[in-house]
matplotlib code that plots the C-alpha trace (Angstrom):
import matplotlib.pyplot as plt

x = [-59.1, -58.5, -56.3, -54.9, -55.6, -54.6, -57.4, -57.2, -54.2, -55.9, -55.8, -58.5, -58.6, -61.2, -62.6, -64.3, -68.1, -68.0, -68.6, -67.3, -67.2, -64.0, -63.0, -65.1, -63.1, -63.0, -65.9, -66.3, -65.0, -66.4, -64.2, -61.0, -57.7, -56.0, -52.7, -52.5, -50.0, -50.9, -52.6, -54.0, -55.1, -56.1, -53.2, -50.5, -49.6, -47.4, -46.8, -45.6, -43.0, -44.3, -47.1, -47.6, -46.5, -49.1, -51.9, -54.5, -58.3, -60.7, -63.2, -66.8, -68.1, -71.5, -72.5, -69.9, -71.8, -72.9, -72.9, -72.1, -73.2, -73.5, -70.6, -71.3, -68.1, -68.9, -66.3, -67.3, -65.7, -67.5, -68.5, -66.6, -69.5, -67.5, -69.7, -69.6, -70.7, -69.6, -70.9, -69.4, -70.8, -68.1, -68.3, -68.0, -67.6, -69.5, -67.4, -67.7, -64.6, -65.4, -62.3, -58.9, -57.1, -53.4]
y = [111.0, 112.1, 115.3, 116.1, 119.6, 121.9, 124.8, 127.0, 125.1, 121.8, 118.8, 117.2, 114.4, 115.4, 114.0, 116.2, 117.0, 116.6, 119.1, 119.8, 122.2, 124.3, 126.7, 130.2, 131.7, 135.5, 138.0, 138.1, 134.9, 133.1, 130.8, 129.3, 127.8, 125.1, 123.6, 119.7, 118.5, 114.9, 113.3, 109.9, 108.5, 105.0, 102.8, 106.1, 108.6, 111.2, 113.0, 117.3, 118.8, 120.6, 121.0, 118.8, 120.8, 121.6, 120.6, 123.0, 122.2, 124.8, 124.9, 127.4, 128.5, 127.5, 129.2, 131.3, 130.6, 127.5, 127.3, 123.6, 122.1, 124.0, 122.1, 122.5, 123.1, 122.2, 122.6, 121.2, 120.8, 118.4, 120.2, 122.9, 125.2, 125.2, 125.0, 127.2, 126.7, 127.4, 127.1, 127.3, 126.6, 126.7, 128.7, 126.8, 128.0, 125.0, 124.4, 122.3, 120.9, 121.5, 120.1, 118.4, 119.8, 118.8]
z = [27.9, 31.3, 32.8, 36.3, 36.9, 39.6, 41.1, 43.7, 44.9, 44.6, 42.0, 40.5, 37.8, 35.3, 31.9, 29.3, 29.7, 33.5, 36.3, 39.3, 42.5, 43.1, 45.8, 45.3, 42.3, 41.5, 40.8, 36.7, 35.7, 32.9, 31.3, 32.5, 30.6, 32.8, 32.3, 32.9, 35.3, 33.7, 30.9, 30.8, 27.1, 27.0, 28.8, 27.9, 30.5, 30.3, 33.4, 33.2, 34.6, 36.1, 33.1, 30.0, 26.9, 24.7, 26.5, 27.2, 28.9, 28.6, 31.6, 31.7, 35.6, 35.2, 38.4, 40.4, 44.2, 45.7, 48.7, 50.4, 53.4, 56.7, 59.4, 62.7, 65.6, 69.0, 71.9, 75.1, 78.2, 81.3, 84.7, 83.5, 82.0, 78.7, 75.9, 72.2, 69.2, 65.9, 62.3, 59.0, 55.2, 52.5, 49.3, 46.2, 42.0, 39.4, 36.6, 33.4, 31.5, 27.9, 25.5, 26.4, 23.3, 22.4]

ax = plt.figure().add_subplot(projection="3d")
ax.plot(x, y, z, "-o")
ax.set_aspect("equal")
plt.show()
């Protein structure tokens, strides 16, 4: 059984058991209760609107920083003498999808 659920503004198709990174959640979270925008059992979907009724996934922040790669952001400019450098590493929340209950 797989869900379609929405974090931080994003969606991401999860099964039970699995784990995933989401954007940096809130200081002091521990546990999470998602709403399914779409549930997929077998060949049977059944798409919410805008949530499936009576469908609940329940999701545990294994750890609340990570941080991801480091991006470099170069803006250059030929025989101009225009040349800066940026750098930016994005925060992340790991989070493990414990049951899909209906």
């Amino acid at each position: 059984m797989k869900a379609v659920v929405k974090v931080g503004g994003k969606q991401y198709i999860v099964s039970e058991k699995e784990t995933l990174l989401v954007d940096l959640l809130p200081e002091g979270t521990k546990e999470l209760t998602l709403d399914a925008l779409m549930l997929i059992d077998g060949d049977k979907s059944t798409v919410g609107t805008p949530t499936v009724k009576g469908v609940s996934i329940k999701a545990t922040v294994l750890e609340p920083l990570v941080k991801g790669d480091k991006i470099r952001v170069i803006r250059y400019k030929s025989k101009k003498r225009v040349h800066t450098e940026n750098g930016h590493r994005q925060k992340y929340s790991k989070i493990e999808i414990g049951t899909i209950s209906k």
